[in-house]
C-alpha positions in Angstrom: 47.1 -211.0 94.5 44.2 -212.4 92.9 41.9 -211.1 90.0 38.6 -211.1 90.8 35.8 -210.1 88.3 37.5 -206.7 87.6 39.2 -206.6 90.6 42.8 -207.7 92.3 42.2 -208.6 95.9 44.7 -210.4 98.3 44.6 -214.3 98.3 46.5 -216.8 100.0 48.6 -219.1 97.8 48.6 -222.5 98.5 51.7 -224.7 98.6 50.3 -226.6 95.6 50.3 -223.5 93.9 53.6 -222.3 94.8 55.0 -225.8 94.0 53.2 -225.9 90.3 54.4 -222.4 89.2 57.8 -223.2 90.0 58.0 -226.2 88.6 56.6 -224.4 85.2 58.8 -222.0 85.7 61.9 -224.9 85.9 60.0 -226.3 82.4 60.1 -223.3 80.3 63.6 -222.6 81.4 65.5 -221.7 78.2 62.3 -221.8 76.3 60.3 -219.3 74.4 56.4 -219.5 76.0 53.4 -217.8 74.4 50.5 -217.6 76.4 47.5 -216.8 74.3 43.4 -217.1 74.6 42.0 -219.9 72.8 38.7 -220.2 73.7 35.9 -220.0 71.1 34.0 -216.8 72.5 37.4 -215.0 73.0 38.0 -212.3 70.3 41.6 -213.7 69.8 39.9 -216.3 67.1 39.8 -215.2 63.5 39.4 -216.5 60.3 43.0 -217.4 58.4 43.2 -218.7 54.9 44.0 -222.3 55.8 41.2 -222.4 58.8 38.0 -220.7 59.3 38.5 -219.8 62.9 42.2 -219.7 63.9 43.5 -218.5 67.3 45.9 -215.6 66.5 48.4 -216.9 69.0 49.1 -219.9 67.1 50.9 -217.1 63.9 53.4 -215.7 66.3 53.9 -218.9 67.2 54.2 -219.9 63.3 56.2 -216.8 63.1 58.8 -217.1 66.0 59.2 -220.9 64.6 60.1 -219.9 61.2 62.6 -217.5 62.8 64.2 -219.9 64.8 64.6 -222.6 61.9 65.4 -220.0 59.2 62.4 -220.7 56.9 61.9 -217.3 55.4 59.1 -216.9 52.5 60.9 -215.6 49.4 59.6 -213.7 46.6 60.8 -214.8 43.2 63.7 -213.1 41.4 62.1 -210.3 38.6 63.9 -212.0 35.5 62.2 -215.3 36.8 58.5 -213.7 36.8 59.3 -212.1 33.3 60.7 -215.6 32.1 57.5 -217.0 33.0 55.5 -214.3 31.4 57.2 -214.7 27.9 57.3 -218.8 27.8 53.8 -218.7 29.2 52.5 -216.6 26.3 55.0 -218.1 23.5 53.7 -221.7 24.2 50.3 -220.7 24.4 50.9 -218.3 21.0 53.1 -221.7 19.3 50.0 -223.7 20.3 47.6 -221.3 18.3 49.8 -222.2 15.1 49.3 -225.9 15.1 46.0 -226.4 16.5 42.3 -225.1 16.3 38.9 -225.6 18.1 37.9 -227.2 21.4 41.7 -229.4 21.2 43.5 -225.7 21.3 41.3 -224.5 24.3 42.4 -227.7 26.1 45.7 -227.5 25.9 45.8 -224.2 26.8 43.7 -225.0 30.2 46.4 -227.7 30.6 49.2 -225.2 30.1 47.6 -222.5 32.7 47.3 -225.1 35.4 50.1 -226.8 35.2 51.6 -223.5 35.6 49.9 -222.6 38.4 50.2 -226.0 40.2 53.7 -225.4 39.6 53.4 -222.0 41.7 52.0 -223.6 44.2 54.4 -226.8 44.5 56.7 -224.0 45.0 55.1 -221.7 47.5 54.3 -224.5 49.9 57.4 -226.9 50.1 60.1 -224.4 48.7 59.0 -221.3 50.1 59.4 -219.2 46.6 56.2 -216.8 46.3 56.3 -216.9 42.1 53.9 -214.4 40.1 50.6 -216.0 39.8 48.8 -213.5 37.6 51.1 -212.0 34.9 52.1 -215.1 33.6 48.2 -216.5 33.6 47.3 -213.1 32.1 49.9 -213.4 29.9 49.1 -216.9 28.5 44.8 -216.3 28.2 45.8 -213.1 25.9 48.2 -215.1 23.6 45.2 -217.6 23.6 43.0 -214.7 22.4 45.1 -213.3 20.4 45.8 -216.7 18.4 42.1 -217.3 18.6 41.1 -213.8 17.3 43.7 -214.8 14.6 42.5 -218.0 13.7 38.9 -216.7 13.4 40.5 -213.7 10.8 42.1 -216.5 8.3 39.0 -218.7 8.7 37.1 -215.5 7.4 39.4 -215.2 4.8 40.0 -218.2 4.0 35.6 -218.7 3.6 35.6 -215.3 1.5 38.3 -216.8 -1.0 36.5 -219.9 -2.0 33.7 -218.4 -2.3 34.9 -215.8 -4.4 36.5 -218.2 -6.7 33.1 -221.0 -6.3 30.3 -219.1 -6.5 30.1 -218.7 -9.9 31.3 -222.0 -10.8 29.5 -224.1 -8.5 26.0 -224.8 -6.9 25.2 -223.0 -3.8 25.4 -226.5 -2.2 28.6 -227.8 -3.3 30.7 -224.6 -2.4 28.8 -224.5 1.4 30.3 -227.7 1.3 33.3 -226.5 0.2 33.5 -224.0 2.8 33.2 -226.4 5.8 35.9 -228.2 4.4 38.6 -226.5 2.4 41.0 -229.4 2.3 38.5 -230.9 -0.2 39.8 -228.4 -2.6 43.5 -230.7 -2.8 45.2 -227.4 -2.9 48.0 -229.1 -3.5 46.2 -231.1 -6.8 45.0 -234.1 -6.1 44.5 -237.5 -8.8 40.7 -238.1 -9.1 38.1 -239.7 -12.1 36.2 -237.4 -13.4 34.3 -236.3 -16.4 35.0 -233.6 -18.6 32.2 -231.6 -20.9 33.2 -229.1 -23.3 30.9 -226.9 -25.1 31.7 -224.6 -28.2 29.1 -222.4 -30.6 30.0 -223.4 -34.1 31.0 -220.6 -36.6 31.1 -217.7 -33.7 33.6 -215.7 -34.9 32.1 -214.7 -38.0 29.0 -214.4 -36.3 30.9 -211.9 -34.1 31.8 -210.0 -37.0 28.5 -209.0 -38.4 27.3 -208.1 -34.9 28.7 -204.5 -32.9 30.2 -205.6 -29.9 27.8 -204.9 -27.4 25.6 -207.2 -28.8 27.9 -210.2 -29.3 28.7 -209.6 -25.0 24.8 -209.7 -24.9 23.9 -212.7 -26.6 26.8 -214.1 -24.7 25.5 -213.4 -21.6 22.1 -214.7 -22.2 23.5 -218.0 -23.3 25.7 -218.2 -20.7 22.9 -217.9 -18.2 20.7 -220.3 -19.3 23.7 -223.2 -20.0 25.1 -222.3 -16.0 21.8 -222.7 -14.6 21.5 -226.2 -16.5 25.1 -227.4 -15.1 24.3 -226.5 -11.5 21.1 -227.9 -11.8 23.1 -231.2 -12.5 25.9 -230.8 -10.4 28.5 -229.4 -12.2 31.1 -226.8 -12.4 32.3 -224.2 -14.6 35.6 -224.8 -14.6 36.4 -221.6 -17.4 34.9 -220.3 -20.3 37.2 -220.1 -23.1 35.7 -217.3 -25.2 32.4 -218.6 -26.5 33.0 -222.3 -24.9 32.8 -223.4 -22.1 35.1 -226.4 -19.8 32.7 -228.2 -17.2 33.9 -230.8 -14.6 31.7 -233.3 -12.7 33.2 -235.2 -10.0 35.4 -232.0 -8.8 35.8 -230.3 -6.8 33.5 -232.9 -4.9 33.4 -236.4 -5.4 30.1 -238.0 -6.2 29.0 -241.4 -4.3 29.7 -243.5 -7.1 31.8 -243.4 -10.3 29.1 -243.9 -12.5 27.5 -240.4 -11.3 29.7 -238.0 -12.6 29.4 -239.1 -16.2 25.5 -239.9 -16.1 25.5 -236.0 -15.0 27.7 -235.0 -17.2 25.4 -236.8 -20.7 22.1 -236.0 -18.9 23.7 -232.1 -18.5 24.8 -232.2 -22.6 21.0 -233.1 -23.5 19.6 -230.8 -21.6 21.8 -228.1 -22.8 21.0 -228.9 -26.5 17.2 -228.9 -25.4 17.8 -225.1 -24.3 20.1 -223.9 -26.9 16.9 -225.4 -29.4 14.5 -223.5 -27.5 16.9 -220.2 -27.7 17.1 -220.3 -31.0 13.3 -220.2 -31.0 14.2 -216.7 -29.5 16.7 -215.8 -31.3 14.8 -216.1 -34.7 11.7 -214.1 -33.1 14.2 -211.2 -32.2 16.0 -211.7 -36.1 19.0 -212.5 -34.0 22.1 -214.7 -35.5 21.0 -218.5 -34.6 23.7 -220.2 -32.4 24.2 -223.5 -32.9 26.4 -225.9 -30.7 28.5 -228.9 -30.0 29.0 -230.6 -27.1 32.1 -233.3 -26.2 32.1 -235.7 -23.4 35.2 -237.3 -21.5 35.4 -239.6 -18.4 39.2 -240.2 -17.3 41.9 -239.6 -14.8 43.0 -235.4 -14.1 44.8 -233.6 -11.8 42.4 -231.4 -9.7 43.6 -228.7 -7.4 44.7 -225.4 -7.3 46.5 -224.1 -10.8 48.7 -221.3 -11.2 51.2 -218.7 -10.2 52.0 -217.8 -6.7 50.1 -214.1 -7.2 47.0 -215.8 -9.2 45.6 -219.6 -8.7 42.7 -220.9 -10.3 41.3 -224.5 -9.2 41.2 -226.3 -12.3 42.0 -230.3 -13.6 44.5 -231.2 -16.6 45.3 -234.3 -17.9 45.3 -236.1 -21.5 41.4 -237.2 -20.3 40.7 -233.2 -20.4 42.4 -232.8 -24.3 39.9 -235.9 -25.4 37.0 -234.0 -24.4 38.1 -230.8 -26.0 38.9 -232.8 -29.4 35.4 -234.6 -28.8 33.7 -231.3 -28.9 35.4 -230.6 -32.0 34.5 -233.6 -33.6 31.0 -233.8 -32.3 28.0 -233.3 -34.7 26.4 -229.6 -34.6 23.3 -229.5 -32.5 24.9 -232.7 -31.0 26.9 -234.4 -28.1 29.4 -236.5 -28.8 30.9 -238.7 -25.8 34.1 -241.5 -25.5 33.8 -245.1 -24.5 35.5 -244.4 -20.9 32.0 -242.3 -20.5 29.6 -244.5 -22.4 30.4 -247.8 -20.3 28.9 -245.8 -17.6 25.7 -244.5 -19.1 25.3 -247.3 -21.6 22.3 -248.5 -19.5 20.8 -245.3 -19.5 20.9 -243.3 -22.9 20.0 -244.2 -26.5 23.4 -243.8 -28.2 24.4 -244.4 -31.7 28.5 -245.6 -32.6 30.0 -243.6 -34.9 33.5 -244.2 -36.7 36.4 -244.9 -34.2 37.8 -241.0 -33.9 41.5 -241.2 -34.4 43.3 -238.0 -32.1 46.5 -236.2 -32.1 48.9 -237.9 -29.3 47.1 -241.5 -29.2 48.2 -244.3 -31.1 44.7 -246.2 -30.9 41.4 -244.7 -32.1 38.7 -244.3 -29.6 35.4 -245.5 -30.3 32.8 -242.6 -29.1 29.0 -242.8 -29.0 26.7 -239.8 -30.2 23.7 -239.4 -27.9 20.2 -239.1 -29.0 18.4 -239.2 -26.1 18.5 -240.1 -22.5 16.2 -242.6 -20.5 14.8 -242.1 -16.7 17.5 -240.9 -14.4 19.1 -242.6 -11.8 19.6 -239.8 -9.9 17.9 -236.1 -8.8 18.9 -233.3 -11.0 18.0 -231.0 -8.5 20.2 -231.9 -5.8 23.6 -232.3 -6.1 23.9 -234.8 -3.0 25.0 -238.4 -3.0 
């Protein structure tokens, strides 16, 4: 019988016929045949994730082969997906501690493929089908965890130094400080810098003759006007110490040069004794008490950083340089600013000073020679900004 078009009809078979089929018949003897359509137009063709257009013989062939050499695909064990699930997010969450920005997303990307290249490796030349997702899923939520984390303590981190600069510093320096908190040497940190104290003489028998609310009052008016001066210049309130005041320049940012902290610092105490002279213009229209002050002026070596008890820091400097400032102040003429030689060898080419007596102070054996300042000449610098 022959097929026909849809038809079986009766056909002679040749010898040659005869003589192929059984010798096909003597090949596939103790063999396992498939016979199977593999022309294009057939509808035994369809797409297969390793070929676009694969004849659908060829997978039972695929299939009886793996039977016969004992290749079986095997799913991985349960406690091996769940291992992978908790290293995967643990290294990607132990990542998160030590590392920040566009190097932390990197490494993470590394991680996650080399993970998954590792599934893979596995799938194709050991035959181990290992979880894919869970442990990818696992390891891009630690990684937005630790980044949802991060981006918490940076906002923490911005609101804490402002709270503690923004009324001791420009607006400039604490943006400053803000982009880079390790400038604040939480640790405490050696650096130059100079030291101005400021102190109203006779205030606390002013005080006394004034009710309480007014003594905060006149305070606070004073205050105001001597703050704005200091940032104006560059400065920073470091505390105010009932009626005085400590101010630092060169902290918690360092200036381009040394001689810019202490030519701030003397241009700062003039201007301040300008002001208080106009307040007391004020004051004596308003038959308030006149407040006079004095103004000292040290340039030396501090530590700078973060001062205080686990529960309550304060950034701050000490040293011996900040004492000689506080016992210049002391010393310095009313209505005047007295300053040390460490400062005047920096400003001596830009203030009309006069020498006084060598000022002898408690714990040095030497005398310092100090310099009162009359006046200041051009400045080498813009008041305004406090950029170097």
């Amino acid at each position: 019988m022959r097929e026909v078009g849809n038809r079986l009809e009766e056909a002679e078979i040749t010898p040659d016929e005869v003589f192929g089929a059984v010798a096909l018949l003597s090949e596939l003897r103790n063999r396992i045949a498939l016979l199977g359509v593999t022309a294009t137009a057939s509808t035994d063709i369809r797409p297969m994730p390793l070929a676009g257009a694969y004849p659908m013989v060829g997978t039972v062939a695929t299939a009886v082969q793996n039977l016969l050499d004992r290749r079986f695909l095997r799913a991985a064990p349960g406690w091996m997906d769940l291992a992978a699930i908790l290293a995967l997010g643990l290294l990607v969450g132990a990542l998160g501690v030590t590392q920040r920005g566009s190097r932390y997303a990197a490494l993470v990307l590394l991680t996650l493929t080399l993970y998954a290249a590792g599934a893979y490796w596995t799938f194709v030349y050991g035959r181990l089908w290992v979880d894919l997702f869970h442990p990818l899923a696992s390891g891009m939520v630690a990684y937005v965890g630790s980044a949802l984390v991060a981006y918490v303590g940076e906002q923490r981190e911005k609101a804490a130094i402002k709270s503690v600069f923004s009324r001791i510093v420009n607006k400039e320096v604490m943006e400053e400080l803000i982009a880079d908190p390790e400038a604040l040497a939480l640790g405490g940190a050696s650096r130059e810098v100079t030291i101005l104290f400021t102190d109203i003489k006779g205030f606390t028998s002013l005080s006394e003759a004034m009710p309480p609310a007014g003594v905060v009052q006149l305070l606070n008016e004073y205050f105001t006007e001597m703050v704005e001066i200091v940032f104006k210049h560059g400065g920073m309130l470091d505390k105010y110490i009932g009626d005085a005041m400590m101010l630092v320049f060169g902290a918690p940012r360092p200036y381009g040069s040394r001689d810019e902290a202490p030519r701030r610092a003397v241009r700062c105490a003039v201007e301040m004794q300008k002001k208080m002279r106009q307040l007391q213009e004020h004051y004596r229209e308003r038959s308030l008490p006149m407040l006079r002050m004095r103004i000292g002026v040290n340039t030396g070596e501090v530590v700078a950083g973060n001062i205080g008890s686990i529960k309550r820091l304060e950034y701050s400097v000490i040293g011996d340089a900040v004492n000689l400032a506080s016992r210049l102040e002391s010393n310095a003429p009313v209505d005047g600013v007295l300053i040390s030689q460490y400062t005047y060898q920096h400003v001596a080419d830009e203030v009309i000073a006069h020498k006084k007596p060598p000022l002898v102070v408690k714990g040095r054996q030497q005398p310092v020679d100090v310099y009162e300042i009359l006046d200041v000449k051009e400045p080498s610098y813009a008041a305004e900004s406090t950029h170097s």
